[in-house]
N, C-alpha and C positions, 0 to 999 in steps of 0.2 A: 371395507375402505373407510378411513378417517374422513367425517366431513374436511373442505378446505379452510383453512385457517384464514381468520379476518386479518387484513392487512390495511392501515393506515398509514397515509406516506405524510410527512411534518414537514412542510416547506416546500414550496414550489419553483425554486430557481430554475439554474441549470440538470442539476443533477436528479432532480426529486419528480422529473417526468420520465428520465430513463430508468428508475427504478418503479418507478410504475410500470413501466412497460414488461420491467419485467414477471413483476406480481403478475400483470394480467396474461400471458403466456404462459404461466406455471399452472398446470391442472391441481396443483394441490394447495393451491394463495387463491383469495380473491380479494380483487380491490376496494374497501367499502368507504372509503372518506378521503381527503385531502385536506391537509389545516394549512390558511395563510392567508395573514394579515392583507396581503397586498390587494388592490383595486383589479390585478389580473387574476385570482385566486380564483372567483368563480367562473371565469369563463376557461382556466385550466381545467376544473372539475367536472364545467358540462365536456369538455372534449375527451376527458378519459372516462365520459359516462360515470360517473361518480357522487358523492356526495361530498357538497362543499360546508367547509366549518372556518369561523375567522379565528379560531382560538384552540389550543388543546385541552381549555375547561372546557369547554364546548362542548366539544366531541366529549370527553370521559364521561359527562354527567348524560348523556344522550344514548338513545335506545342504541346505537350504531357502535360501543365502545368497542375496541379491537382486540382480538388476540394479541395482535404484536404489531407495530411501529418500527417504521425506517425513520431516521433521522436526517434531516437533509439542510438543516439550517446554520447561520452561519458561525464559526468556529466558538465564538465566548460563549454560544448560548446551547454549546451541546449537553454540559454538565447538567444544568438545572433542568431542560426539556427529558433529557434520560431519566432523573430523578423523581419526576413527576407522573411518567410513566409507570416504570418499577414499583413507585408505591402504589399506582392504580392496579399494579397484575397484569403489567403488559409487558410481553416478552420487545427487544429492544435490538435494532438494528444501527447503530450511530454511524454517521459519516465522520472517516479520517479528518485531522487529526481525534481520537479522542478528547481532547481538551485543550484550551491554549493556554496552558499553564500545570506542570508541574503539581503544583498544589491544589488546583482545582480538580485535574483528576485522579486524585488520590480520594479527595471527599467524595467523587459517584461510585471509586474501588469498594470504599471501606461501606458505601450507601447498598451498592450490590452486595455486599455480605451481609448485612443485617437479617438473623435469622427468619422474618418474613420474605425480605424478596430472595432468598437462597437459589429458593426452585426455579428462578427464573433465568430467559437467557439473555445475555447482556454480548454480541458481537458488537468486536470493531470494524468497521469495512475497509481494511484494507487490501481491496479487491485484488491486486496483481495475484496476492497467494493463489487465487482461483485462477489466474491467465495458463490457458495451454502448457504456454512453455514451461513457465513455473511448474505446474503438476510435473509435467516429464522428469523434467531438470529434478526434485526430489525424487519423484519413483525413481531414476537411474543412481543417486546418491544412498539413498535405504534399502538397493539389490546390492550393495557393494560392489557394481559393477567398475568402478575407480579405485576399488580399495579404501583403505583408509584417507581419508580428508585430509590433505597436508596445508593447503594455500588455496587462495582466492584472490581473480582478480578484479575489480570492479569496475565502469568506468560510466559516466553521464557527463555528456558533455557535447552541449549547444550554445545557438544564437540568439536570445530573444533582443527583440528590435526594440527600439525606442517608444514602440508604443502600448507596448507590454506595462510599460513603467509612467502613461500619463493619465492624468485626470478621469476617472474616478477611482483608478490604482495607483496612485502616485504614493500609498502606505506600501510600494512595493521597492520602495524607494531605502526605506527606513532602516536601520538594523533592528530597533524595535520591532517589529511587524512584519519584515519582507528580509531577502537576502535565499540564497540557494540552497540553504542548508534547513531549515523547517518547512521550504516548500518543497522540494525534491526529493535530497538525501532521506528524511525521512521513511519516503517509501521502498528505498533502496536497503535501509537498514531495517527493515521488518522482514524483507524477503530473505537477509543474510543468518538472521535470528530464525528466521523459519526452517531456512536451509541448514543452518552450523552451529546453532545454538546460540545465549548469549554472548553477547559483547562485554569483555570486562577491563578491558585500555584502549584508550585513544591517543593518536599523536597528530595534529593537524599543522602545516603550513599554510599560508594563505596565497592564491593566484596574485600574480599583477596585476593592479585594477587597471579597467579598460573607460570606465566611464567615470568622466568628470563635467560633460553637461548636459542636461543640468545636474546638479551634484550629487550623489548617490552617498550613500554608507554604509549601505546593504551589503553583505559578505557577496561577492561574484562566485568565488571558490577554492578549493582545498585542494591538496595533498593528504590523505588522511593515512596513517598505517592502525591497522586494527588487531587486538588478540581476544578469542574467542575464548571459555571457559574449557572448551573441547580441546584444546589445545591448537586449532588449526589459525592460522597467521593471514591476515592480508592489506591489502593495497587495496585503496578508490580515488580515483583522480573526478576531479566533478569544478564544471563549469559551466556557467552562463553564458559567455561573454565570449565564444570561438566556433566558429564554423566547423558542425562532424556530423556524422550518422551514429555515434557511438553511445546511444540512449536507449531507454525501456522503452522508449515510443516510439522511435524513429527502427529499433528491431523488430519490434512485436507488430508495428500498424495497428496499435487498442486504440488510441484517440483519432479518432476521424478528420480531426482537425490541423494533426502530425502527419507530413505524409512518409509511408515508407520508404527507409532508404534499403534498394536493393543494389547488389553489386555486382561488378564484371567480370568479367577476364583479368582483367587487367591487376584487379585486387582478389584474386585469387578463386576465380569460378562464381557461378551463379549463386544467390542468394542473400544475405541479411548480413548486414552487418553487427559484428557480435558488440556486449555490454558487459556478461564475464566472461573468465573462465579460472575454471574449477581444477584445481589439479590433487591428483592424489597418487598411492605409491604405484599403482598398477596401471592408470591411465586417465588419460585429463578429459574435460570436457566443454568446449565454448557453446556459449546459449546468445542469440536461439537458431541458429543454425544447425544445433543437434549434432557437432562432430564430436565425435571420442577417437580421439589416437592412445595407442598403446604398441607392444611388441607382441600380442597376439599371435601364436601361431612361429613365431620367428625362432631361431637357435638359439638364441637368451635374451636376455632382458637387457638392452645395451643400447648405450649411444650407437656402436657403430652397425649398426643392423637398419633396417627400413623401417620405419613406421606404419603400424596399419593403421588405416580409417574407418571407419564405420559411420553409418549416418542413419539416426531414429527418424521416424516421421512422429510428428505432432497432429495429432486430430482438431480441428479447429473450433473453438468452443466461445462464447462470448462471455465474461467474467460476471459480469454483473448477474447473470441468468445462472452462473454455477454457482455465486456466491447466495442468493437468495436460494437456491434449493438445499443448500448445507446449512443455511439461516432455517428452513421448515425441517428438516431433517435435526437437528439437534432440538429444535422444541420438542419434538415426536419421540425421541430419544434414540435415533437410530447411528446417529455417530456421535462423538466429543465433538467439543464447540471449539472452532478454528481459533481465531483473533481473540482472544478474550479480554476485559479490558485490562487485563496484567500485561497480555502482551503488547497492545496497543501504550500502553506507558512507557516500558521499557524502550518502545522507538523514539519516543520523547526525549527521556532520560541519556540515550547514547548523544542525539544530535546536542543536548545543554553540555555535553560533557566534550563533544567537538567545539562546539562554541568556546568553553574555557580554556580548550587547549590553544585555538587561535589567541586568543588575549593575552595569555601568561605564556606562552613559548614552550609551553612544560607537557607532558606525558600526563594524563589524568585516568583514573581508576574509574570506571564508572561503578556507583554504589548508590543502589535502593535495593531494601529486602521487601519484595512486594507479597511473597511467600505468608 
């Protein structure tokens, strides 16, 4: 048995105690530090039993340096904290986005190549890849049990209230800063890349804005049509600004703060309301409700025949706890590393290349050779 790898979590907000939590539940992490500036910092570190540092020179130059580091601070400052690691030999867990800039995270890409930190690992957390559904939802797409990948259809679309957007987030206001498209779609279009491979055309119209007080500029939402390098085709409709259950969060129940929408009789039997579906030549499939229709079994493959159902079960898993064991599990070298920061850019690069198509009316190619 490998001793457990030292773990140091970089920021203490929201997010940088549930991935504590999950270090310390994994038999093969332990927890040995928490860095952050804030005046609540060390009373976060006495609670996770831990050791507190106000700085991550601190910690590096300190008997306690770590195997490897989650990243948990906020969005401009993930580049140079990744960097800083990587040169000390510490493998690197960063929190989504990778970087808020295009150009910034190309300099930690091309810093992770540098023939010294080669061997190291550099994940992006874009944790959904690890949510239940997602796993299934690829194992049922890489059994070919749909056949070939023809289409996909996407959909996110909620209501955040007006308070979502005041003071001390009022930058959520901004098209500079905020807007539904780098906080959302985003994570929508990592999972799509996961699932279908690149993205290499966008075409986006823009929703009706809904809010004019106080005054917003922030994109509300799209109409987007997408084409994959695979050749498979699709649609994501995505909004702010409308009352639905038709979300990753309102499907899945991962954010605790989203509550599940389940469904009736009335909208077609018990269970979840879906966010895609997947269609391919031999049979489709909506997530996460786990239905596959196809002609199974039937006298041909035909509209006018019945359709069969089938329905997988999902095993319930928490993402963060699957994503930190595939984070110890590639240091150790026992799988490829998930997210890597090439693919964490390329979700970057699709959403800049949505954004341009809203502005210019036009179809854009999306192009970086991150390769």
């Amino acid at each position: 048995m490998s001793p457990p790898l030292k773990v140091a979590i970089i920021g203490a907000g929201l997010i940088g105690p549930r991935h504590a939590q999950s270090v310390l539940s994994n038999p093969s992490t332990e927890l040995i530090a928490l860095v952050d500036p804030a005046e609540s910092g060390p009373a976060t570190a006495a609670k996770l039993q831990t050791q507190y540092f106000p700085t991550l020179s601190a910690l590096l130059y300190s008997s306690a340096k770590p195997d490897a580091a989650i990243v948990c601070t906020p969005n401009h400052t993930h580049v140079s904290i990744s960097k800083e690691l990587l040169s000390a030999g510490v493998h690197v867990l960063v929190e989504k986005p990778v970087s808020e800039s295009i150009e910034s995270g190309l300099s930690l890409l091309r810093h992770a190549r540098q023939p010294e930190n080669a061997h190291l690992k550099l994940l992006v957390g874009h944790h959904r890849r690890f949510n239940p559904y997602v796993l299934k939802a690829k194992e049922i797409i890489d059994s070919r049990a749909l056949g070939q990948i023809v289409a996909v259809n996407g959909l996110w679309a909620t209501f955040k209230p007006p308070s979502y957007f005041s003071p001390p987030t009022e930058w959520r206001r901004s098209r500079a800063s905020g807007g539904v498209i780098p906080i959302n779609l985003v994570h929508d279009i990592d999972i799509m890349h996961h699932l279908f491979g690149p993205i290499i055309r966008v075409f986006a119209e823009a929703t009706r804005k809904q809010r004019s007080n106080p005054p917003h500029d922030a994109n509300e939402g799209a109409a987007i049509t997408l084409r994959f390098s695979s050749g498979v085709v699709g649609t994501f409709l995505l909004s702010d600004a409308t009352p639905s259950p038709h979300t990753f969060e309102t499907g899945t129940g991962e954010n605790p703060m989203i509550p599940q929408a389940a469904t009736t009789a009335a909208t077609g039997g018990g269970g979840v309301a879906d966010f895609y579906r997947i269609f391919g030549s031999d049979a489709c499939l909506s997530v996460p409700d786990m239905r596959r229709w196809s002609y199974d079994g039937r006298e041909e493959k035909s509209w006018t025949q019945p359709l069969a159902l089938e329905t997988f079960d999902v095993v319930h898993a928490t993402p963060f706890d699957v994503q930190l064991r595939h984070f110890a599990d590639a240091i150790r070298g026992s799988v490829r590393l998930g997210c890597t920061c090439e693919e964490g850019l390329r979700a970057l690069v699709v959403c800049d290349a949505v954004r341009r198509s809203l502005e210019s009316g036009l179809p854009v190619d999306v192009g970086l050779e991150l390769e």
